[in-house]
Chimera marker file (.cmm) of the C-alpha trace (Angstrom):
<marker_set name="trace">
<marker id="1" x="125.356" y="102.917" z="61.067" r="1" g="1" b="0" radius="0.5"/>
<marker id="2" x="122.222" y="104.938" z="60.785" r="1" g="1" b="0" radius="0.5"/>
<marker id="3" x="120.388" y="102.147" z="62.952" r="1" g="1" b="0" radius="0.5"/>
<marker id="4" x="122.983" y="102.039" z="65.912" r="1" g="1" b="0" radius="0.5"/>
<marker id="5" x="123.040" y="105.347" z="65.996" r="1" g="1" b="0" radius="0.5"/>
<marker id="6" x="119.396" y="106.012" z="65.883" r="1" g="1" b="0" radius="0.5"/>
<marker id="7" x="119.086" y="102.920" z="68.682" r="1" g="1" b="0" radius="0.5"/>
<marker id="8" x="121.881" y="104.671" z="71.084" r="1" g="1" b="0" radius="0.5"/>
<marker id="9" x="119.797" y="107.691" z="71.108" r="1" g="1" b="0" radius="0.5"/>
<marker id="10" x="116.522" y="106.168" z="71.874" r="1" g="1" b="0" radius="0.5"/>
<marker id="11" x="118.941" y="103.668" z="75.067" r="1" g="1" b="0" radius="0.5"/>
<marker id="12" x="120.099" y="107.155" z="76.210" r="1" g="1" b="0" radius="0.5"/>
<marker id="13" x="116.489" y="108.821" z="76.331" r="1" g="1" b="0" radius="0.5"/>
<marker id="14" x="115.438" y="105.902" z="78.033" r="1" g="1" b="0" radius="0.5"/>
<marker id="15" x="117.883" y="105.717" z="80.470" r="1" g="1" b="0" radius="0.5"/>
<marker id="16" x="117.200" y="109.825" z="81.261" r="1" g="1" b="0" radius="0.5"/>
<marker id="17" x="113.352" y="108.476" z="81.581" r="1" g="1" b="0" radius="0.5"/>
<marker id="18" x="114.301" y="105.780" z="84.007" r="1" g="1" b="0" radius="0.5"/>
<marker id="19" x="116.878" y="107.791" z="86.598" r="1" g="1" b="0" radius="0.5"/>
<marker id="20" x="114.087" y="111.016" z="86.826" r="1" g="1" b="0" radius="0.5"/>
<marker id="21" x="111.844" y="108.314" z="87.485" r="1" g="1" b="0" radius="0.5"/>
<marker id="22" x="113.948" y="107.691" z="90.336" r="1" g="1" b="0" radius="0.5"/>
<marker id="23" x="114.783" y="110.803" z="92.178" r="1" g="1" b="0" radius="0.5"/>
<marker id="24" x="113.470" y="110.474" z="95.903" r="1" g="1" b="0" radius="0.5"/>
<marker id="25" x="109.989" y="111.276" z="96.465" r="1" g="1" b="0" radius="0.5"/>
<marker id="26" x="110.735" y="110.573" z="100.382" r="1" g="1" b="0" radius="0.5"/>
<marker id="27" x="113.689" y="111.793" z="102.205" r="1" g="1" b="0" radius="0.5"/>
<marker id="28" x="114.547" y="111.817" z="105.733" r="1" g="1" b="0" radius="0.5"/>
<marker id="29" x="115.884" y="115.742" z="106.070" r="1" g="1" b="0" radius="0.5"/>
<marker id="30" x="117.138" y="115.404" z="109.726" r="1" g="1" b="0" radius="0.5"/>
<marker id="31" x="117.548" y="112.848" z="113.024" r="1" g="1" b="0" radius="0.5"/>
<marker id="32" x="117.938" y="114.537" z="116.532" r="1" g="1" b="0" radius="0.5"/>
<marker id="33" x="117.974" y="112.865" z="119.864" r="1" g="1" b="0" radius="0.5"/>
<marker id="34" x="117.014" y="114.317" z="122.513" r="1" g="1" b="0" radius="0.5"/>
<marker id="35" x="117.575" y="113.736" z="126.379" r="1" g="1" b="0" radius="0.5"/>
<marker id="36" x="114.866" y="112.954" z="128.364" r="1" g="1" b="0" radius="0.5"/>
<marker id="37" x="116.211" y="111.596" z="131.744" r="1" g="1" b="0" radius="0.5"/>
<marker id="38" x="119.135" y="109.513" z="132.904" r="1" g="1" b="0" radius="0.5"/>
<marker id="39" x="117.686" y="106.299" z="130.541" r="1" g="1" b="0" radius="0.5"/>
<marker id="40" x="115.613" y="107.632" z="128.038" r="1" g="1" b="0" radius="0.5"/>
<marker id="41" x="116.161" y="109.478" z="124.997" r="1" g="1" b="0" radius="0.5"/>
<marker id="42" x="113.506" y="110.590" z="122.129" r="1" g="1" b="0" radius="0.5"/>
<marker id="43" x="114.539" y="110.337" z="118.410" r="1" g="1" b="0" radius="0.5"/>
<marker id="44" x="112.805" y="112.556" z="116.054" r="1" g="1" b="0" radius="0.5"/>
<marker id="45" x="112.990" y="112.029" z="112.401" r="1" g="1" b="0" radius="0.5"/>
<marker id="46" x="111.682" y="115.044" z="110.243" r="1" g="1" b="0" radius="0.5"/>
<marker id="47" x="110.592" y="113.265" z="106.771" r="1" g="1" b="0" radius="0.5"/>
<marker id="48" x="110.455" y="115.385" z="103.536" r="1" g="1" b="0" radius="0.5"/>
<marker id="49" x="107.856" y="114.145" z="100.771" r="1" g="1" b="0" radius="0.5"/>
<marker id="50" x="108.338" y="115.481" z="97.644" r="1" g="1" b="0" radius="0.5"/>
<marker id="51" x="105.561" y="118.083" z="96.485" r="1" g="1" b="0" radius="0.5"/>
<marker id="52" x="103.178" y="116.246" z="94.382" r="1" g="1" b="0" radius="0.5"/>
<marker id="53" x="103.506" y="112.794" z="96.109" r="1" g="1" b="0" radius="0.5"/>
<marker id="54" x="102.024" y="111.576" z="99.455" r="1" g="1" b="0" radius="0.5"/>
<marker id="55" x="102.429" y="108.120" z="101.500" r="1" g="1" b="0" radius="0.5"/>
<marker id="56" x="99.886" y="106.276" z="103.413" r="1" g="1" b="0" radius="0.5"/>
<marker id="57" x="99.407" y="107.115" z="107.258" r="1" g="1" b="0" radius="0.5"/>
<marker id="58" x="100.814" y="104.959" z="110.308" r="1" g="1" b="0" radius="0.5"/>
<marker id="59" x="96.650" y="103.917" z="111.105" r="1" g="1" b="0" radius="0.5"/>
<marker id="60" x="94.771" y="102.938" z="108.241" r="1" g="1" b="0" radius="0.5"/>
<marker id="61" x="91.456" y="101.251" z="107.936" r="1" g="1" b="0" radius="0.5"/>
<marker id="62" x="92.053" y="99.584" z="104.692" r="1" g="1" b="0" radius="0.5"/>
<marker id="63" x="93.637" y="96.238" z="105.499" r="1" g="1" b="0" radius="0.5"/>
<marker id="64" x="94.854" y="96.268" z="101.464" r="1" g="1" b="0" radius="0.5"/>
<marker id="65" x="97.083" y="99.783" z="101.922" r="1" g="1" b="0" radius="0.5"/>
<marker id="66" x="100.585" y="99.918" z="103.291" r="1" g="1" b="0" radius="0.5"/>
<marker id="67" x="101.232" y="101.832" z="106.290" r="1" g="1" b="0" radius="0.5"/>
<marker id="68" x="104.281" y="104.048" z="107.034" r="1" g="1" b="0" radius="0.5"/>
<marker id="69" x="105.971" y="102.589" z="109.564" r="1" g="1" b="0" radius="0.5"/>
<marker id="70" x="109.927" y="103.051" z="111.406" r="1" g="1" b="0" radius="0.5"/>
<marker id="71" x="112.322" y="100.312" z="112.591" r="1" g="1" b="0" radius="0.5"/>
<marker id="72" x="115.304" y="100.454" z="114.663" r="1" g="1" b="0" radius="0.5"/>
<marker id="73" x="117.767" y="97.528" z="114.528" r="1" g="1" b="0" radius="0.5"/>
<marker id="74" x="117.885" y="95.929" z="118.334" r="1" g="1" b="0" radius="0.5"/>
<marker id="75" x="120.941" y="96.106" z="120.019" r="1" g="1" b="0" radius="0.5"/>
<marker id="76" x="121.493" y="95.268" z="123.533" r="1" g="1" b="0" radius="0.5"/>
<marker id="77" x="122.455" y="98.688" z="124.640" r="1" g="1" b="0" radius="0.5"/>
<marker id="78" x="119.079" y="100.516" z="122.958" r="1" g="1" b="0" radius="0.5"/>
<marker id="79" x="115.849" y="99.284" z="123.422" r="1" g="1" b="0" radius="0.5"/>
<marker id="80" x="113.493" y="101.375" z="120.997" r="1" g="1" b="0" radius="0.5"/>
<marker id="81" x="109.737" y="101.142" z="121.471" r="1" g="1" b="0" radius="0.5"/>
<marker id="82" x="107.007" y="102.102" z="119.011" r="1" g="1" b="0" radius="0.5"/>
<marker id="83" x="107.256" y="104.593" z="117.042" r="1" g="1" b="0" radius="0.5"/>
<marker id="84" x="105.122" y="107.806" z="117.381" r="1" g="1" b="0" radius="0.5"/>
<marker id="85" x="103.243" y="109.347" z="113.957" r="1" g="1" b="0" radius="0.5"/>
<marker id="86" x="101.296" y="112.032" z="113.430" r="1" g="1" b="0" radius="0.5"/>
<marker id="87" x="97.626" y="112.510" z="113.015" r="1" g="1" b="0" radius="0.5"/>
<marker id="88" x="97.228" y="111.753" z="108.653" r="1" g="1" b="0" radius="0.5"/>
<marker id="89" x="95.083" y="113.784" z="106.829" r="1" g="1" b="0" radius="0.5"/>
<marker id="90" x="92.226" y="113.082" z="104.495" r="1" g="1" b="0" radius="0.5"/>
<marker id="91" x="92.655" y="112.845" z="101.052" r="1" g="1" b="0" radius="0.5"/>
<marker id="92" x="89.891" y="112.288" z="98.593" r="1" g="1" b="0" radius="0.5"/>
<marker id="93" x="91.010" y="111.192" z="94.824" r="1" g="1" b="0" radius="0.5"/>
<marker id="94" x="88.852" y="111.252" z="92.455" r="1" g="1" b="0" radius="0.5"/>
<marker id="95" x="87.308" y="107.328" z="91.194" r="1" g="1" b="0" radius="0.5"/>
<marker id="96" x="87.985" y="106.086" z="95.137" r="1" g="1" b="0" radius="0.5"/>
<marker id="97" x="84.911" y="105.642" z="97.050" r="1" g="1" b="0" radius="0.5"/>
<marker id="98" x="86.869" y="106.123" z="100.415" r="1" g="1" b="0" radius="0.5"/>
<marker id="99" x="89.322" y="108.636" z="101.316" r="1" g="1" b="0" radius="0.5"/>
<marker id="100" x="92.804" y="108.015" z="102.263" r="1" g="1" b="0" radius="0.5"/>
<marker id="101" x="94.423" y="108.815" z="105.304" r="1" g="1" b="0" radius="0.5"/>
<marker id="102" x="98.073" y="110.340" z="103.876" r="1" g="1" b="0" radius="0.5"/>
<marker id="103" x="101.313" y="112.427" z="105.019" r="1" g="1" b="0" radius="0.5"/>
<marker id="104" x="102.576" y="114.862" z="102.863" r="1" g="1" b="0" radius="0.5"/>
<marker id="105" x="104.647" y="117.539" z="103.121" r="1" g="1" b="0" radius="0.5"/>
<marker id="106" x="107.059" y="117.308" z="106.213" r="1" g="1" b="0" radius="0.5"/>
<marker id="107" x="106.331" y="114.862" z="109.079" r="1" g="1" b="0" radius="0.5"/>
<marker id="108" x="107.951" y="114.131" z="112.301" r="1" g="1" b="0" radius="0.5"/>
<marker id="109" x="108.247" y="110.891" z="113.442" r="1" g="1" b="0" radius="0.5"/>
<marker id="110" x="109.249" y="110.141" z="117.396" r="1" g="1" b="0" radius="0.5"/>
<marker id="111" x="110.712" y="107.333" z="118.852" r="1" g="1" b="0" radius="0.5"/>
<marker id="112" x="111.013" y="106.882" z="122.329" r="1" g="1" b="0" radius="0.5"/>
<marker id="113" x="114.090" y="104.835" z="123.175" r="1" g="1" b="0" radius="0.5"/>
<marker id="114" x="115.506" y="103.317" z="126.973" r="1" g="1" b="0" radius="0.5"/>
<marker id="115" x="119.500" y="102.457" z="127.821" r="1" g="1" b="0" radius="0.5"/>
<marker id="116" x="119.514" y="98.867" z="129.047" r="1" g="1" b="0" radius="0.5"/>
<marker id="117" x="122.466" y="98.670" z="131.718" r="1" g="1" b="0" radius="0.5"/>
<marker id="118" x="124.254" y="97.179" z="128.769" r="1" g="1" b="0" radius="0.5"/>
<marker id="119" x="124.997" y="100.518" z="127.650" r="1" g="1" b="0" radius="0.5"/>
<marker id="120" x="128.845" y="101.063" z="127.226" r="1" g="1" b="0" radius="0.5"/>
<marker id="121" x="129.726" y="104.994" z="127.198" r="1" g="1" b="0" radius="0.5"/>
<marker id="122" x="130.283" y="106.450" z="123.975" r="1" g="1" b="0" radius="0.5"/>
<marker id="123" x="128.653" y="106.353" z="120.717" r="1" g="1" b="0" radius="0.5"/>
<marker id="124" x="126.346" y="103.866" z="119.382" r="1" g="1" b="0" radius="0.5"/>
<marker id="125" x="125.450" y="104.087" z="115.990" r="1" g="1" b="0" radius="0.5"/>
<marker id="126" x="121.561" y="102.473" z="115.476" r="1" g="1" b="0" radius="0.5"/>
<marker id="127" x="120.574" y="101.809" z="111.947" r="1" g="1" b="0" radius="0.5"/>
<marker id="128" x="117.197" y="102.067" z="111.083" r="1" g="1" b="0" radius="0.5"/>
<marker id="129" x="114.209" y="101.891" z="108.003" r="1" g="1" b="0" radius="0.5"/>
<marker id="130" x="111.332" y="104.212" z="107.076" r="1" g="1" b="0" radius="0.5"/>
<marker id="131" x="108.794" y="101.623" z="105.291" r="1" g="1" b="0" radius="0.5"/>
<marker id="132" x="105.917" y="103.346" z="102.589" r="1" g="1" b="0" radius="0.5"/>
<marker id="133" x="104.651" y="103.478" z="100.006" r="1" g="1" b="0" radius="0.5"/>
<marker id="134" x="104.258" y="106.916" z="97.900" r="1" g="1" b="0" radius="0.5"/>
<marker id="135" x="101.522" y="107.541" z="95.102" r="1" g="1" b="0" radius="0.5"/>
<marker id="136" x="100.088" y="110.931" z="93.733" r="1" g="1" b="0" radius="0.5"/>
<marker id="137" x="97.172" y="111.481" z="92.299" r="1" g="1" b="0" radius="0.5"/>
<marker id="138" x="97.129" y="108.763" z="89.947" r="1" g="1" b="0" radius="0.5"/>
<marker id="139" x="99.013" y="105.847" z="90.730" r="1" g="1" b="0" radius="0.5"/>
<marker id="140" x="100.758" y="104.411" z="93.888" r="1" g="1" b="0" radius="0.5"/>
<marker id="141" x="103.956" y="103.431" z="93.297" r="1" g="1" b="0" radius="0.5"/>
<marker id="142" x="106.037" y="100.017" z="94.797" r="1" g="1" b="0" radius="0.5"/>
<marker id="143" x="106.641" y="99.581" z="98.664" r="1" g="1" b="0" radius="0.5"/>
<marker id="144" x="110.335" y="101.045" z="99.665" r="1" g="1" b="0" radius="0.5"/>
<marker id="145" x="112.122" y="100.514" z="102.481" r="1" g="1" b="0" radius="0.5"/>
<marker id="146" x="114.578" y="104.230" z="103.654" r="1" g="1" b="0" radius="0.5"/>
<marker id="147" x="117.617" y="103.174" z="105.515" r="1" g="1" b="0" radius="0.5"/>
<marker id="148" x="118.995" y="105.750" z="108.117" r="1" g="1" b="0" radius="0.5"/>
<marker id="149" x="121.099" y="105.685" z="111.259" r="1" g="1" b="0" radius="0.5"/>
<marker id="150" x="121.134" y="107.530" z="114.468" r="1" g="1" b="0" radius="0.5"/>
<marker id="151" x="123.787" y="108.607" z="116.428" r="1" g="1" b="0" radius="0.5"/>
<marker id="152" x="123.083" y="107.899" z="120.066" r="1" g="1" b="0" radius="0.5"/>
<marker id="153" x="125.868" y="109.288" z="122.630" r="1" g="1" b="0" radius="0.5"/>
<marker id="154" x="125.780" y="107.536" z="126.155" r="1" g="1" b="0" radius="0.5"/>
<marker id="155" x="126.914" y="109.264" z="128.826" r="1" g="1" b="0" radius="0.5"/>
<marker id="156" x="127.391" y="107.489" z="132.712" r="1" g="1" b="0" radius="0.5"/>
<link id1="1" id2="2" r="1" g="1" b="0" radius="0.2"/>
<link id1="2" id2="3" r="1" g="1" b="0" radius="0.2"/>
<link id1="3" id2="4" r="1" g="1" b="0" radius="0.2"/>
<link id1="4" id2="5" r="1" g="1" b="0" radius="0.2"/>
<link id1="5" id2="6" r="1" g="1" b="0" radius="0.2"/>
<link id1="6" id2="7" r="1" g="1" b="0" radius="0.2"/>
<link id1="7" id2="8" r="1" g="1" b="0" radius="0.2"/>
<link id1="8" id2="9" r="1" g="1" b="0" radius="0.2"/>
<link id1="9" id2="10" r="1" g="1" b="0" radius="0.2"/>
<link id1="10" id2="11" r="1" g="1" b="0" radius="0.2"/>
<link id1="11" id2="12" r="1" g="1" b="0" radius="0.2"/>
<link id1="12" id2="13" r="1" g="1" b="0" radius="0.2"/>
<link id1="13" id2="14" r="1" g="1" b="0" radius="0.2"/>
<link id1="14" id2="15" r="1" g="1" b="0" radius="0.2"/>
<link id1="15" id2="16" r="1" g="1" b="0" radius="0.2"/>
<link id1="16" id2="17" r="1" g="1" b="0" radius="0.2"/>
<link id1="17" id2="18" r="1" g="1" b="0" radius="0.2"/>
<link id1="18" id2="19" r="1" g="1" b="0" radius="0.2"/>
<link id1="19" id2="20" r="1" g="1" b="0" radius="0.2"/>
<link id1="20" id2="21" r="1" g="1" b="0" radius="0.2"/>
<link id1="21" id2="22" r="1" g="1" b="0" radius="0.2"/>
<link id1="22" id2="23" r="1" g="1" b="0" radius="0.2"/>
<link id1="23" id2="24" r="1" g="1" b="0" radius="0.2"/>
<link id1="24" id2="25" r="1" g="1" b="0" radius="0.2"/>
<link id1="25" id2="26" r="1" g="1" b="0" radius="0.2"/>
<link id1="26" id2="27" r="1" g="1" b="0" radius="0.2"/>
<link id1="27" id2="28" r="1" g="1" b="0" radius="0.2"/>
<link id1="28" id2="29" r="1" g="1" b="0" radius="0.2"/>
<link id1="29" id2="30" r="1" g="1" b="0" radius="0.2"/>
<link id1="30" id2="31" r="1" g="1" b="0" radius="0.2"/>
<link id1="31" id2="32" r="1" g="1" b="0" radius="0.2"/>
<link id1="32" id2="33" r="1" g="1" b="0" radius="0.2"/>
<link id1="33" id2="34" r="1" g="1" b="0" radius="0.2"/>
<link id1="34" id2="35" r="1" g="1" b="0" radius="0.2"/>
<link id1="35" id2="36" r="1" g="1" b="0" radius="0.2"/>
<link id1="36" id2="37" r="1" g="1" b="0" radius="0.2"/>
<link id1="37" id2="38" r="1" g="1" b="0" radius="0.2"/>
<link id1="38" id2="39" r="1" g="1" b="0" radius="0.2"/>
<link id1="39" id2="40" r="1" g="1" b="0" radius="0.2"/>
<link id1="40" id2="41" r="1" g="1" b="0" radius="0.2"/>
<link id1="41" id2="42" r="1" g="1" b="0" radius="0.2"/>
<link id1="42" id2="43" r="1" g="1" b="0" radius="0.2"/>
<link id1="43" id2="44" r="1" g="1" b="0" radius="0.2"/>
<link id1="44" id2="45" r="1" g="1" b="0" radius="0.2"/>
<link id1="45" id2="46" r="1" g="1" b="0" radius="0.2"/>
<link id1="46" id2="47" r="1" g="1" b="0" radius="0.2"/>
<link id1="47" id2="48" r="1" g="1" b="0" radius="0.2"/>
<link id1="48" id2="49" r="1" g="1" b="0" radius="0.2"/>
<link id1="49" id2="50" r="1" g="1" b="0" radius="0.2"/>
<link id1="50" id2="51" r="1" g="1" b="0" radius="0.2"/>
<link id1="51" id2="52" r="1" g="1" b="0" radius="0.2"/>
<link id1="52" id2="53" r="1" g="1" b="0" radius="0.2"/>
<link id1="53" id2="54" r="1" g="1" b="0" radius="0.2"/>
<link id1="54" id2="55" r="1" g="1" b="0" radius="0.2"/>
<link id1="55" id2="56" r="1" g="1" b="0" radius="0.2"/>
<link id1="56" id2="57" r="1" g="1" b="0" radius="0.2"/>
<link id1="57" id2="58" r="1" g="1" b="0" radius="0.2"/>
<link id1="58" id2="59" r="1" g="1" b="0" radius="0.2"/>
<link id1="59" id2="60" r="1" g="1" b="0" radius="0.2"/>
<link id1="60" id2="61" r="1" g="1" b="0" radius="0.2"/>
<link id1="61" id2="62" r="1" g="1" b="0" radius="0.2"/>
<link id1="62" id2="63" r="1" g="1" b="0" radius="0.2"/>
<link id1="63" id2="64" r="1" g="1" b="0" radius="0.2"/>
<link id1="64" id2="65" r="1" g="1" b="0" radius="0.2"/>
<link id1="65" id2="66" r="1" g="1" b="0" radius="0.2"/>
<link id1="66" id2="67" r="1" g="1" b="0" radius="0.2"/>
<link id1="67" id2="68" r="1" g="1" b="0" radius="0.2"/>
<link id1="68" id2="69" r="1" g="1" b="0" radius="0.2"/>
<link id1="69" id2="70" r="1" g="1" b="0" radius="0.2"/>
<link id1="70" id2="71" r="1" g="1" b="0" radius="0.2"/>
<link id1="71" id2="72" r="1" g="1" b="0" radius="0.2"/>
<link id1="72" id2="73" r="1" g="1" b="0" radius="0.2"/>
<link id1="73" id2="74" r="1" g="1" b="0" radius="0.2"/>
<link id1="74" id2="75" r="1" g="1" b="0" radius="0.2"/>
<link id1="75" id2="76" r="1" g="1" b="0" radius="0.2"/>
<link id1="76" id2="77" r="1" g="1" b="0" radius="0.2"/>
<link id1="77" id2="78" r="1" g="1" b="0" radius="0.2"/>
<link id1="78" id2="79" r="1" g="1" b="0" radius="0.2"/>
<link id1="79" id2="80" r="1" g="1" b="0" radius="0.2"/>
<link id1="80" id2="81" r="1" g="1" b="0" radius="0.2"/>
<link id1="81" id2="82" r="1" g="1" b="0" radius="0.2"/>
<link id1="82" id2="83" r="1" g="1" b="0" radius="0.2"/>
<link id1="83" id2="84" r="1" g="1" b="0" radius="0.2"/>
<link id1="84" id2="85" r="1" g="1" b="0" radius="0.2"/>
<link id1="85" id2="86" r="1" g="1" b="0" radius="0.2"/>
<link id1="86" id2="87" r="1" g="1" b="0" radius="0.2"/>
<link id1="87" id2="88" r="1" g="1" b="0" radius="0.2"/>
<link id1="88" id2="89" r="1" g="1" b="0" radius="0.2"/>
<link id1="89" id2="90" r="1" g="1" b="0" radius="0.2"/>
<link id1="90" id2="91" r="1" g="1" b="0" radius="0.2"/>
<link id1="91" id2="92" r="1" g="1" b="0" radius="0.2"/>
<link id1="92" id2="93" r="1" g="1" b="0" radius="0.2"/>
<link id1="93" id2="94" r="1" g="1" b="0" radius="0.2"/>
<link id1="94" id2="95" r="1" g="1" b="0" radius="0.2"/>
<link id1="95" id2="96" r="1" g="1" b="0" radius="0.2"/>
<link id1="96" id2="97" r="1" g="1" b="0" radius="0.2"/>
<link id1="97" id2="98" r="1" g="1" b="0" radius="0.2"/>
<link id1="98" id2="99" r="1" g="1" b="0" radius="0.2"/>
<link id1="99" id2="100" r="1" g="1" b="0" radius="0.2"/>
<link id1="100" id2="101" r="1" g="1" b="0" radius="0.2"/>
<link id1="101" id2="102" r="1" g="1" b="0" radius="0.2"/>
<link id1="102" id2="103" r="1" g="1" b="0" radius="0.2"/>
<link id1="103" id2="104" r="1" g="1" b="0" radius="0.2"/>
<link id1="104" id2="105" r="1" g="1" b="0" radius="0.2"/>
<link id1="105" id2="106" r="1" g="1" b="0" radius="0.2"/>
<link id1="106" id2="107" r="1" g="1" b="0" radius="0.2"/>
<link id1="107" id2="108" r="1" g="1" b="0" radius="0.2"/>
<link id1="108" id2="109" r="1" g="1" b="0" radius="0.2"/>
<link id1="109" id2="110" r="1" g="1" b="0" radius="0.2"/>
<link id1="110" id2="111" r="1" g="1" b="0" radius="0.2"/>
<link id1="111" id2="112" r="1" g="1" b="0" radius="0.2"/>
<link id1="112" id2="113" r="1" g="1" b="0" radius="0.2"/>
<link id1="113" id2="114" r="1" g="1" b="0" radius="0.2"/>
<link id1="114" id2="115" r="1" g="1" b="0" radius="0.2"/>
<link id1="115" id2="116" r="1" g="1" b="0" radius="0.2"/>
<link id1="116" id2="117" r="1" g="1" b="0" radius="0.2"/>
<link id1="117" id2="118" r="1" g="1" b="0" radius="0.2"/>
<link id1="118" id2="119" r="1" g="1" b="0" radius="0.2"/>
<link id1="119" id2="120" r="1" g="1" b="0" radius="0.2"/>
<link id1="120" id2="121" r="1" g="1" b="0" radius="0.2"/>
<link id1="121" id2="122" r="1" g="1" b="0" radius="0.2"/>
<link id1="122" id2="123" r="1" g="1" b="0" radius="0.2"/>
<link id1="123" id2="124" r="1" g="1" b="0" radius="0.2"/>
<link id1="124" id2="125" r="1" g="1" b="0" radius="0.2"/>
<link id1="125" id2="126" r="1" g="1" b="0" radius="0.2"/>
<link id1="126" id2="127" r="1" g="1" b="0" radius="0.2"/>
<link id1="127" id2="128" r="1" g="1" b="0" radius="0.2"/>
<link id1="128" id2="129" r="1" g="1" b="0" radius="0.2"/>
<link id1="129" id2="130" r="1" g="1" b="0" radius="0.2"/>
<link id1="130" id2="131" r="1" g="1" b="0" radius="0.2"/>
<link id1="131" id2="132" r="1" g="1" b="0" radius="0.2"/>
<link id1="132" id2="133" r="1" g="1" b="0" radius="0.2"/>
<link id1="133" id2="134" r="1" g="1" b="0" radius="0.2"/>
<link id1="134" id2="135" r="1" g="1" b="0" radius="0.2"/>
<link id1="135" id2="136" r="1" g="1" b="0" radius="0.2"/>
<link id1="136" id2="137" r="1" g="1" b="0" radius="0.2"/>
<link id1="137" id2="138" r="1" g="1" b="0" radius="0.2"/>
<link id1="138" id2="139" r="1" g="1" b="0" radius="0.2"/>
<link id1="139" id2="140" r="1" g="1" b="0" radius="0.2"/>
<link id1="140" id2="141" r="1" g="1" b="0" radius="0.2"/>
<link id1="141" id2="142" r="1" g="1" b="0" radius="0.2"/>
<link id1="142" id2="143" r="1" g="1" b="0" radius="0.2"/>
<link id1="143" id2="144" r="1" g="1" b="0" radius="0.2"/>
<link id1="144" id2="145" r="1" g="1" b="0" radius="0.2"/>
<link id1="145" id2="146" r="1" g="1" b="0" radius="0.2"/>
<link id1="146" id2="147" r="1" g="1" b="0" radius="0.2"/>
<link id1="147" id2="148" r="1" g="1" b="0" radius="0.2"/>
<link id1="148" id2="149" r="1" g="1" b="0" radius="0.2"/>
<link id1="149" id2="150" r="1" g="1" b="0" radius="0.2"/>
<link id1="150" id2="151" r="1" g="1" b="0" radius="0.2"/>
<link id1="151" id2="152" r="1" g="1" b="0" radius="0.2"/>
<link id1="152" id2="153" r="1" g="1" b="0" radius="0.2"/>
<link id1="153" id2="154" r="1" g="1" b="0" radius="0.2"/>
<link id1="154" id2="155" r="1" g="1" b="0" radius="0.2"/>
<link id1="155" id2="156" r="1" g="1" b="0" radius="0.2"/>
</marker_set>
């Protein structure tokens, strides 16, 4: 009895380990769209990255390092075209012979998107990813992939 009880303790603690593990170290805090003319609109994601952690950059000049990158699903009523980053900054970690080029902190991404003449009136609902990969200053951890949607209201 001793043993089961002794091995449902250590299944618990491990469990506890394993979920703080995975708390999100990248969040996306807020969409907005914003009107530019009669066919275009802007999307801006504001990205949260958890204090501690940072994720590659959009450019990188190591081919072996994972970029951040965005994704809207195609549709034919929205035609989104590429994603807009910020400027990454340099990070040096001790051991690494190059610096990185990182986000961390809050970013904005934009994404400049068109309404083909497909476009119904209404709402149109656009899922979407935010692919990266976080580290800190020791390890990186797995590529993830952050679903999202957007809301996108069409007006005639």
């Amino acid at each position: 009895m001793k043993n089961l009880t002794l091995l449902l303790i250590v299944c618990c603690l491990g469990t506890g380990l394993i979920l703080a593990q995975e708390q999100p170290i990248v969040e996306i805090q807020n969409s907005t769209v914003e009107q530019i003319d009669e066919h275009r609109k802007l999307v801006r994601l504001t990205v949260a990255i958890k204090d501690g952690f940072h994720i590659q950059a959009n450019k990188l000049d190591d081919p072996y390092l994972i970029p951040t990158t965005v994704e809207l699903d195609r549709t034919n009523a929205i035609i989104a075209h590429q994603a807009q980053f910020p400027a990454g900054h340099i990070l040096k970690i001790a051991g690494m012979a190059d610096p990185l080029m990182v986000y961390d902190g809050r970013i904005e991404v934009l994404i400049p998107i068109e309404l083909s003449l497909a476009a119904q009136t209404g709402s149109h609902i656009i899922a979407g990813k935010l692919n990266y990969q976080a580290c800190d200053n020791v390890r990186c951890f797995r590529p993830r992939e952050l679903p999202f949607t957007v809301n996108i209201e069409v007006e005639n």
